[in-house]
N, C-alpha and C positions, 0 to 999 in steps of 0.2 A: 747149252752153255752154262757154266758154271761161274759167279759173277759175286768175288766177296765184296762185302760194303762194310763201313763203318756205321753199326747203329745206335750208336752212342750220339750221333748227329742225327738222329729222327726224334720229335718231340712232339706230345699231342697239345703240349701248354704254349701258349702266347709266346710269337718268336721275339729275343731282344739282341740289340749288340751282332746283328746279322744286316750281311746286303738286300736281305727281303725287305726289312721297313726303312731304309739308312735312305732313301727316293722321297718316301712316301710325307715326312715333312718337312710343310710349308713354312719356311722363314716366317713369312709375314703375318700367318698365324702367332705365332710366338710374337712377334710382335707387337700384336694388335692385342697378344692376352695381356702383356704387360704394361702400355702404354697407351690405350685406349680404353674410350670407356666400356664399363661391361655390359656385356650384351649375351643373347642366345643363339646355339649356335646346333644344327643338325647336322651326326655324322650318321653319312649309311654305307651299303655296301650288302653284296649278300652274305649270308651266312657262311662264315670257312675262310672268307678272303685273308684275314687279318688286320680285321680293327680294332677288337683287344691289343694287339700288337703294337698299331698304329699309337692309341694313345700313351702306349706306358711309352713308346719311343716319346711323342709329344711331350711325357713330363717330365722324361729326362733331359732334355733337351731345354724346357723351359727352366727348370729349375735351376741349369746351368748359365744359361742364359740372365737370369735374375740374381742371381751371386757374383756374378759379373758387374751387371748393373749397380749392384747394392739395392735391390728391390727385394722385399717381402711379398713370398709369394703360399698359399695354402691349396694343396693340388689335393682334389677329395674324389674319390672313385665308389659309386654305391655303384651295386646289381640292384635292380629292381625287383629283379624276376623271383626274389625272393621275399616279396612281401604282398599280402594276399588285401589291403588295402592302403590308404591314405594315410589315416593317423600312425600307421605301424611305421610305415615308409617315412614319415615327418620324426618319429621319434628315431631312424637310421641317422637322416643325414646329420639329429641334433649328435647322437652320440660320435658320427666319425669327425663331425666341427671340433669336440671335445677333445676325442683322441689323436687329433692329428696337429694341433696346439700342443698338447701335453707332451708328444711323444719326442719334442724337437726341440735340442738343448738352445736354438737359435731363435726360440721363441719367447726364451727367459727375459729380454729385456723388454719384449712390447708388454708381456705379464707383470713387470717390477711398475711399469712406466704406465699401466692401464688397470690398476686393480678391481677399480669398479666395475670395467668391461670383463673380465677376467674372473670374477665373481657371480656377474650376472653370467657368465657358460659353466661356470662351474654350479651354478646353480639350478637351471635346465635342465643339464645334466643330471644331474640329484635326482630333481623332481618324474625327470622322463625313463629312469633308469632304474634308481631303487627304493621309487615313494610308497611302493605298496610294504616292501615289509621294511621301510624306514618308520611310516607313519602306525604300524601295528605296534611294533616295539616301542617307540616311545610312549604309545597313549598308555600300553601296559608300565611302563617306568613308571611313570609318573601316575597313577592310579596309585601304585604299590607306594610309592613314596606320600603322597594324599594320606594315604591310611595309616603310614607308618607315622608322619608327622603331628595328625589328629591326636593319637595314641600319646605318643610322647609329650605333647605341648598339654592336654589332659592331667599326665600325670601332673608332669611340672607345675601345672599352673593350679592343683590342688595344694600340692607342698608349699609354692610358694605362699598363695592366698592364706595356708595357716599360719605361716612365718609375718605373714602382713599382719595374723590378728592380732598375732601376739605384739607385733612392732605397735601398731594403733594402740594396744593396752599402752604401753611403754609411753608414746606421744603422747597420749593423754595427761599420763602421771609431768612426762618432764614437763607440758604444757600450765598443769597448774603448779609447776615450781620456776615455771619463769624462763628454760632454757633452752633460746631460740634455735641454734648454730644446732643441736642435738636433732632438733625437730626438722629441720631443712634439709641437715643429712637424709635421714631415711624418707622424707618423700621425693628425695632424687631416686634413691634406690625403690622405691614401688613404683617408681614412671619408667625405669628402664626393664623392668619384669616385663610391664606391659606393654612397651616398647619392641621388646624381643619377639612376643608371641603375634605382632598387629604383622611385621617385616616378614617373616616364615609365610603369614596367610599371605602377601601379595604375592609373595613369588609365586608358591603355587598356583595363582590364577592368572597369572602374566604365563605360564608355559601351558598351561589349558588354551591359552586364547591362539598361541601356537599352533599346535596342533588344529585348532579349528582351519585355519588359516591353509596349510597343507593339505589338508582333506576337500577342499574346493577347486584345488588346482587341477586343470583339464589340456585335452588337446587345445583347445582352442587358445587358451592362453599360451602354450607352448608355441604354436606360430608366432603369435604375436611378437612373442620374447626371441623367437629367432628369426623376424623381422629386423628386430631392435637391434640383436646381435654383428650381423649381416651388416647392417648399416652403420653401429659401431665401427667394425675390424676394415669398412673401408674409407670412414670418416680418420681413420690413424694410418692410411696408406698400406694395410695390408691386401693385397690383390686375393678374390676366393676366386677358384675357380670348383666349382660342382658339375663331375660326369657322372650323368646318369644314364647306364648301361642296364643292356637287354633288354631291353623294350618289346624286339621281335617277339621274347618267352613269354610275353601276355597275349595267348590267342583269340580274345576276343575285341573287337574294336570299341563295342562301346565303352569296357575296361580302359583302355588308352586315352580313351577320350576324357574320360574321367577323373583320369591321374592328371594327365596337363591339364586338363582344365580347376583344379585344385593348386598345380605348381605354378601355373601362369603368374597370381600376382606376386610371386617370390622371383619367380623370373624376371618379368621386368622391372622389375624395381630399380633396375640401374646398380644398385650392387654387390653384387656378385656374375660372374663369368658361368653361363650354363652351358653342357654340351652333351646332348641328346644322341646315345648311340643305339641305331635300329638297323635291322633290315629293310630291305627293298620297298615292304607293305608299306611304311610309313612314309617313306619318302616318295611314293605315287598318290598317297594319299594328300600329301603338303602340295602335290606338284595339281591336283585337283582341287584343292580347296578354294580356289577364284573362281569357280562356277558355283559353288554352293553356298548360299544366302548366310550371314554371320557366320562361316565356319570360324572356331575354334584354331585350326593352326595358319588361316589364312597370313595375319600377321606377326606370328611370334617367331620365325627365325630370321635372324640377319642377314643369316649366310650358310649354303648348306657345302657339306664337304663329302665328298663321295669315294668310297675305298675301292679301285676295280680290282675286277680281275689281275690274278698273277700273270704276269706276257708268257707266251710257250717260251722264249729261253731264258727268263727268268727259271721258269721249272726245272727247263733241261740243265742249265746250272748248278741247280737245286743239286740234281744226281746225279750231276757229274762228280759234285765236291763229298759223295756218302761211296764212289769207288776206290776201293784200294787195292795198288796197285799190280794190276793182272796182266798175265801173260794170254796170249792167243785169244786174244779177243775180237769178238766175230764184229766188226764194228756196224755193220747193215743191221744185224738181230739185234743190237743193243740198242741204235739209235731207233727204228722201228719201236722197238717195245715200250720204251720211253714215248713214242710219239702217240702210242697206243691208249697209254694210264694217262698221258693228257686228257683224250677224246671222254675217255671214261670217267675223268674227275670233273666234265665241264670248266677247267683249268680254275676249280675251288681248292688252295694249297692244301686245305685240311682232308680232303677229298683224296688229293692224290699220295697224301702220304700216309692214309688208311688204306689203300688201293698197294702201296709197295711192301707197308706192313702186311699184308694179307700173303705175299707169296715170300716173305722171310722165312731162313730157314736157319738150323743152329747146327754148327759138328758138337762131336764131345769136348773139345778143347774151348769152347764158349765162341768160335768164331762164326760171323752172320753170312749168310748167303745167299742168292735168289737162286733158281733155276729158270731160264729162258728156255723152253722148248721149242726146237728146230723146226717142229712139226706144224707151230703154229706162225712159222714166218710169214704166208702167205697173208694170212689174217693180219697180223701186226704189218702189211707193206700195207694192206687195203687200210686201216686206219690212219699210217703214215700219211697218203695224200690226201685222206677227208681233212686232218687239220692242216695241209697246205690250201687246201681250199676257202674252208672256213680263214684260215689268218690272209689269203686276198683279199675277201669278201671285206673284212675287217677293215683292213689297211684301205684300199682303190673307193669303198663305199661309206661303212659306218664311220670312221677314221674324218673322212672330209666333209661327213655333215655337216652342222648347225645344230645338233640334238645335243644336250646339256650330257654330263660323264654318265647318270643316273640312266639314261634310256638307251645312251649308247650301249651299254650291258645290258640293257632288257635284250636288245636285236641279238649281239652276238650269244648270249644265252639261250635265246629261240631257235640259234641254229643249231647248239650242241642241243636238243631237246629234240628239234626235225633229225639231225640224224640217228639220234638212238631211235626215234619212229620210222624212219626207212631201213634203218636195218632189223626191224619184227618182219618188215613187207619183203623179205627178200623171196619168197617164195610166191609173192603174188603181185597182180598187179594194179596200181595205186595213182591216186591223182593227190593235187595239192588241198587237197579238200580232204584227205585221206591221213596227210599229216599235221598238219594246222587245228583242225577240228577237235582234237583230243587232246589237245593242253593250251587250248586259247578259248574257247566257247564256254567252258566250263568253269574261265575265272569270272572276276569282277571286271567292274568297269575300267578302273584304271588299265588294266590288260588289253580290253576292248578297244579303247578307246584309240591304240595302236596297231590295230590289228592290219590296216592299211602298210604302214612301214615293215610288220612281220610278214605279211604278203612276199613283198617286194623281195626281202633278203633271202627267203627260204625258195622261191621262182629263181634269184641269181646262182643261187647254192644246188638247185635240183638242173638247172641249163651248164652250170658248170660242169656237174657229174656226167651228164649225158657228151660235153666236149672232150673230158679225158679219158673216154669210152669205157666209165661207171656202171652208165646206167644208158638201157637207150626207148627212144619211145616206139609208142604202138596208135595207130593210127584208127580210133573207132568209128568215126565219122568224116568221109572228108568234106562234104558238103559245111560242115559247122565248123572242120579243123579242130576238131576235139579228138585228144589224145590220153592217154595214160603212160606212165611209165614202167620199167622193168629192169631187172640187176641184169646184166649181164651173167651168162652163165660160168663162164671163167673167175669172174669174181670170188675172192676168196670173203667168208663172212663167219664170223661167231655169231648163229641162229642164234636172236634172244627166243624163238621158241623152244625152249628148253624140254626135256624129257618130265619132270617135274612139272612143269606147271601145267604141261598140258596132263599130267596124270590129277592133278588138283582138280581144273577143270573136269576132266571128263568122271568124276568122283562126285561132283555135284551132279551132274548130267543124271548118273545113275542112281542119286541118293533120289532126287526128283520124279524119275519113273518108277520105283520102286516106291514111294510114299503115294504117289498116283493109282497102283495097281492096285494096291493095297488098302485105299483109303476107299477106292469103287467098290471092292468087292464088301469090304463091312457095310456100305450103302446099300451092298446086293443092287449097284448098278450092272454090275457083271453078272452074267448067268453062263458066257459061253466058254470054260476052262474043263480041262482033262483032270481026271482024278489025282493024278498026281502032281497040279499043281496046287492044288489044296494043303498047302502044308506052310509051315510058319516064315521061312526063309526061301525066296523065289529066287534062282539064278538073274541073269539081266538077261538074257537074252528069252525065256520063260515070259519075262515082263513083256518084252516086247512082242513078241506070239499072244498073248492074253490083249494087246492092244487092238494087234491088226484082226482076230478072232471077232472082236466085240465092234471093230471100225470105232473106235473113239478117236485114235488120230488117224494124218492121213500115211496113205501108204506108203506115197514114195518118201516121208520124212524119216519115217520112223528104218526104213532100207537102209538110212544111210547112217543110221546107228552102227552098224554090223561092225563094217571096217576098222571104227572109232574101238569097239571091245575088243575086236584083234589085235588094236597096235595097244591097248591098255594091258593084254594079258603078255604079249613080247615085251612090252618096256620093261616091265616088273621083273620078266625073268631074266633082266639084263641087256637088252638088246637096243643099238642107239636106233633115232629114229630115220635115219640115211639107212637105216640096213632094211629097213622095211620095205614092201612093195607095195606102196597106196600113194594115192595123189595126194600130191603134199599138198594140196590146197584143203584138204578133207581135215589134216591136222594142224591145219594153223587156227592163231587164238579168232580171229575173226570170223571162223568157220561155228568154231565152238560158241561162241556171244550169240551168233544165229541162231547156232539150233536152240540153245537156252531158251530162249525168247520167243520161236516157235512152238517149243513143248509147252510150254506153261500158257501160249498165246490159245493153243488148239483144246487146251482140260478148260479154258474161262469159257469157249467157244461152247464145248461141249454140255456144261453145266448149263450155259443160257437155253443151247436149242432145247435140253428135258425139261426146263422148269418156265419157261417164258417162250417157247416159238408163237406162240397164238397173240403175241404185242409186236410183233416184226421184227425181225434182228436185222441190223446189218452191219458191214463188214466194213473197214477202213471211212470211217464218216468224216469226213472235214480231218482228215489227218490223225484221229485217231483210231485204236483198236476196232473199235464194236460201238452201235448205236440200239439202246432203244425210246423210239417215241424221240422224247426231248434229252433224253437220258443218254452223253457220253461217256465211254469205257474206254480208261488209258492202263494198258498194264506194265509193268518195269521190273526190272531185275537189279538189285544195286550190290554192287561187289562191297561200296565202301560206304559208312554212316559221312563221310565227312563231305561228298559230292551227293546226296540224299538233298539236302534244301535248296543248292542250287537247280538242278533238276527240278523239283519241284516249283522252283520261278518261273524258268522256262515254259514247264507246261499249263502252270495259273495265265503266263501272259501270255500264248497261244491261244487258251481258249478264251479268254476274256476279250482278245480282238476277234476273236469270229461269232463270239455269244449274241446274236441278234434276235435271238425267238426265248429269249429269258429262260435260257436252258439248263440243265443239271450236267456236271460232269462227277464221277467216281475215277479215283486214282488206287489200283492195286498193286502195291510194293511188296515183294518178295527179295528181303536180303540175303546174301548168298550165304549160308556160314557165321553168321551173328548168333552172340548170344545172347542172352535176357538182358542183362544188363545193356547190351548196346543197342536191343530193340528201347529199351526206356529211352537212352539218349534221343532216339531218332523220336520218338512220341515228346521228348521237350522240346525239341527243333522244332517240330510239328505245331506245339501249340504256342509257341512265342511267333509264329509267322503271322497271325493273325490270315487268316484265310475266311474267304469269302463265304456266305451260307450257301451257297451253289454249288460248292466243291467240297467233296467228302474224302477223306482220304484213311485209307487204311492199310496196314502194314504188316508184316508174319515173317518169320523166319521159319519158317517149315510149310509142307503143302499139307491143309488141312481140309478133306472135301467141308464135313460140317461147317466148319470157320469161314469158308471162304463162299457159300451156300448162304449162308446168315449173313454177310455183308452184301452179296448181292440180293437177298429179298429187303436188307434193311434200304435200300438206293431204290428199286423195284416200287416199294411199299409208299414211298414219299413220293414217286412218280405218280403212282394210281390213286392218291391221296390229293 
């Protein structure tokens, strides 16, 4: 179906003068900015929702609101996220105080009627803005003028001095002739010569003293002075209010902590109007800081304000008002599809309107178009009833809790998350441990610490699908009543295992055995290969023959490579992965994570028993890898630097609860596809954790026999030691 829209109405910039934010503010907000005292104020929301949005509505609205009133109102909008400290950030908000006075012809009367205050920002200003090459130039002025005045007063006061002598002969003469009035004249005139040249020398030492004066002024005094400011503009009844946005774009927390804890006593000061806009991180952080001893943001917001989600017909609204208007329109495929890009944007407006820009299309005449394919109706019905599902769940549960706006979007967020994770598993089958585990374990606490209530809703969500004959279970034990689930087969599904990513995957598979095969034989751990595989470039299936030849891995793993090269060399030549003939369990991404972690588990396996079997090896010891002696072996595979440190918590407080015989542990991380640059990152991750002397940890982006040889005799060496 063919489906023109108008896309002059799609916009990636902050919506205004639109029914998306005309909801979103609160009277009483406006109220309370203008008619109460100032205070701080937390807005969050996730990413995309529009809270950008949110505010510039807020300060239209208040603005009018105050003109109304006849109130004076100063509405200041910094980004943060563009300034890489404190002082830089202190010398923003001095300059937008500045220009945002300056820029407003209705400000001219507090400026006629406040000059001194008005002076003092315009001076700030100066200082924070153009003291460096204000204070170069003058000192060179005024140098240049020193020297030129020296020079001239020099000459002058030679000329004069000879003019004096000759005056003095003359005094003298009228003096011994008696003629006073003669004589009084000219030492007026020799006291004003030297009157002229005393006047010149002060001034130039009054603009030295200047210039020193400027040269001393620093950040710190610049707070101070926009302290004074601040509390000027509200001692004269002008209302400030300072939003400080993007707070989320500072990724590390101690950074955040740092900046408010810098803005805190400007904040409460009483006046000025602060308001903090962040994502989600912060406002679970503010929502935990009563458990943690003097936190930082325990006491500084008044009141927090939360942006949610766009509602699904809000959205559907959205695009309904970007059609124009069509004839034979398939209304199931349109609405469908539409119900589809909801699921797919986690109903983020910026989400779904990158998602409709993605399948725009243009004629020659410049008109916009989508195409809806017929073919994928089936698909877009199955997403149709996930988000009937999810907006029950919504409405009948999260809706009539007690959980503050902030968490009630963490739950319906955790659902659009659960079901993009039941639809990877559609070819296999999955328990609630199966979706949960993989975007709740691997956050922080504040995540955790809900992980009871994401239980709950993603159990309502999975018992639902199984009632509108989604999904149905399978029965593993019935003595326990443990079950698993399963797609139905009729169910239509857009596989997120894609042809792609499993050729990604299965690309590292083969760079790994191929750096294995190849890394033994320069060892001349290999002996047992045919002549012709002696040659510089080994096929993969070669490699795998040289494996099971020499028995380094085991047999039946290394068999189930086979398949995996078959459906690598069809895909490539074009061919989807439904056309092939392999259990699709063999090609799914959880098949592939396996074997990952088996190959590289059985070459650690293999290097221990030739260099170490005569110390004991063993195999799965208290939950990890390989044990020797006192000495545990945990090996990993990380796809990503940014789940690298968490992981590594996990595994520090694993074995720190079972460490009872004062034992050693070695961590072997092999990132999948990193480059130098990101293995560095992960070695500064590594050394800001502070890790314990028991725990060794070492890290490679490639399989290195020598490298990896050397890190186990250096673990080995400290054991026998």
């Amino acid at each position: 179906m063919k489906l023109f829209i108008d896309a002059s109405k799609i916009t990636d910039a902050p919506i205004e003068d639109n029914y998306l934010v005309k909801d979103m503010i609160n009277t009483n907000l406006v109220n309370e900015l203008l008619f109460s005292k100032p205070t701080t104020y937390l807005v969050s929301g996730y990413r995309g929702v529009g809270k950008t949005s949110y505010i510039r509505a807020l300060k239209k609205e208040l603005i009018s609101k105050a003109k109304e009133k006849e109130e004076n109102v100063l509405f200041l909008h910094i980004n943060v996220g563009k300034y890489s400290d404190f002082p830089t950030f202190l010398r923003a908000l001095i300059r937008e105080l500045y220009w945002e006075i300056n820029s407003n012809d209705t400000n001219n009367d507090y400026k006629n009627n406040n000059k001194e205050l008005s002076s003092d920002i315009d001076l700030i200003f100066d200082r924070t803005f153009n003291n460096i090459e204000y204070k170069v130039n003058n000192k060179s002025l005024i140098e240049n003028e020193i020297r030129q005045g020296i020079k001239f007063d020099l000459s002058q006061f030679i000329t004069r001095l000879l003019i004096s002598g000759v005056g003095l002969s003359v005094i003298v003469s009228y003096m011994k002739e008696g003629n006073l009035y003669i004589y009084l004249s000219l030492l007026i005139a020799f006291g004003l010569i030297l009157f002229f040249f005393e006047k010149k020398k002060t001034k130039n030492a009054s603009q030295l003293i200047e210039v020193n004066r400027a040269n001393i002024y620093d950040d710190e005094i610049a707070e101070h002075q926009l302290h004074k400011i601040i509390r000027g503009l509200n001692e004269t009844g002008i209302k400030v209010v300072f939003v400080i946005d993007e707070l989320d774009k500072i990724e590390k927390d101690d950074e955040i902590d740092n900046l408010i804890g810098e803005l805190k006593p400007i904040m409460l000061s009483g006046n000025a109007n602060f308001i903090l806009i962040s994502g989600q991180r912060l406002y679970y952080k503010y929502q935990l800081a009563d458990t943690i001893d003097d936190a930082v943001l325990s006491s500084l917001f008044s009141k927090t304000i939360h942006i949610p989600f766009v509602s699904i017909e809000v959205l559907r609204q959205f695009f309904k008002k970007l059609i124009i208007t069509n004839t034979n329109i398939d209304t199931e495929l349109l609405t469908t599809y539409v119900d589809s890009k909801i699921l797919l944007s986690h109903r983020v407006l910026r989400k779904f309107i990158n998602l409709i820009r993605h399948d725009m299309k243009f004629q020659g005449d410049g008109q916009c178009y989508l195409t809806i394919p017929d073919e994928k109706r089936e698909i877009y019905k199955t997403d149709s009833r996930l988000i009937e599902i999810i907006e029950k769940i919504e409405q009948e549960y999260i809706s009539e809790s007690d959980y503050e706006a902030g968490i009630k979007d963490l739950l319906v967020s955790q659902l659009y998350i659960a079901v993009k994770n039941i639809k990877k598993l559609k070819l296999l089958d999955f328990q609630v441990s199966d979706i949960v585990g993989t975007n709740v374990m691997e956050q922080t606490n504040y995540i955790i610490k809900y992980r009871g209530q994401i239980d709950k809703v993603i159990s309502l969500l999975l018992e639902e699908m199984v009632e509108r004959g989604i999904l149905e279970r399978i029965i593993i034990n019935e003595d326990t009543e443990e079950f698993k689930y399963k797609w139905k087969d009729e169910i239509a599904v857009e596989h997120s295992i894609k042809e792609m990513s499993f050729l990604e995957e299965f690309i590292f598979i083969e760079k790994m055995i191929r750096e294995i095969v190849n890394g033994l034989i320069k060892q001349k751990y290999i002996h047992k290969y045919k002549e012709n595989f002696n040659k510089s470039i080994l096929s993969f299936n070669e490699c795998i023959s040289i494996l099971k030849e020499n028995e380094i891995m085991s047999y039946s793993m290394l068999e189930e490579l086979k398949p995996l090269s078959y459906a690598r060399n069809n895909i490539a030549h074009g061919k989807q992965m439904h056309e092939l003939n392999i259990n699709n369990k063999l090609l799914s991404e959880k098949h592939l994570v396996r074997m990952k972690y088996e190959i590289f588990e059985e070459l650690i396996y293999f290097l221990l028993k030739r260099n170490y079997a005569h110390m004991g090896i063993e195999s799965n010891y208290d939950g990890f890898d390989f044990s020797i002696g006192n000495l545990a072996i945990e090996v990993k595979i990380f796809k990503k630097i940014n789940i690298f440190k968490n992981n590594l918590k996990l595994i520090r407080n694993k074995f720190n609860s079972l460490n009872e015989n004062n034992g050693e542990l070695l961590i072997i991380g092999l990132f999948q596809n990193a480059s130098k640059e990101e293995l560095e990152r992960a070695y500064i991750q590594l050394n800001e954790m502070d890790i314990e002397n028991e725990i060794s940890v070492s890290v490679i982006n490639e399989i290195d026999i020598p490298k990896l040889e050397e890190i186990l005799r250096n673990a080995t060496n400290i054991l026998v030691g």
